[in-house]
N, C-alpha and C positions, 0 to 999 in steps of 0.2 A: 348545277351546284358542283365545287369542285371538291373532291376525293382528298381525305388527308394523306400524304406518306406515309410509308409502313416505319419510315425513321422516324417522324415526328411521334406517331404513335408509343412507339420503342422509348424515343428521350422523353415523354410525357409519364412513360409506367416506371420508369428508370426513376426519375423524381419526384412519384409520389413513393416507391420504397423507400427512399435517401429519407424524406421527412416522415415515415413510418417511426425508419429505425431510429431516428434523434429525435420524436417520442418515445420511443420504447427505453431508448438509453437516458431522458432523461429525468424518467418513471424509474430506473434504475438505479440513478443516483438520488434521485429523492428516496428512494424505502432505504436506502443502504445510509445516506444522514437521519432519517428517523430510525432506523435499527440501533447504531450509536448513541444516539443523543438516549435509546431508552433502554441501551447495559449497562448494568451496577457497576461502579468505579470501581479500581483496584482495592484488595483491603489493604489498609495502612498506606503512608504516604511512598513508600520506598518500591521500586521496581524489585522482584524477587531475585531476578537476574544480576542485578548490579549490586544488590546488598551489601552494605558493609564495605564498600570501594568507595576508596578517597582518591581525588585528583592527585598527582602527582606520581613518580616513583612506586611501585609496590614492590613492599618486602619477596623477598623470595620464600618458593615452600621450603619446605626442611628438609627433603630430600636433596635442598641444590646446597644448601648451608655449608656444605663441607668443600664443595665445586669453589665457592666462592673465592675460602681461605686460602685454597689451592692458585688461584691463578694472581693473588696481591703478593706473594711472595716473590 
């Protein structure tokens, strides 16, 4: 009977890690889509972050208000 290689042996244990870990990773992404699909949505429809930002142009704060008049003259 003939004897396997110590390589084939090697790229055999080699490729059953590889599909270990792309179960393990994709046991990973499945709890991490059911962890989201079961957090409480934001309150109210508006990001807290963004609140109150309209597209376009934003006013300046009031500390620049005077900077402004200063440089249209």
């Amino acid at each position: 009977m003939a004897q396997r290689s110590k390589a084939t042996f090697q790229k055999q244990e080699k490729e059953r890690e590889k599909q270990q870990k792309q179960r393990d990773k994709e046991a990973r992404r499945l709890e991490a889509k059911r962890a989201k699909s079961e957090r409480p949505p934001l309150e109210g429809d508006e990001d807290p972050d963004i609140a109150g930002i309209k597209p376009g142009p934003q006013p300046l704060p009031e500390q620049w208000q005077d900077a402004e008049h200063l440089n249209r003259k």
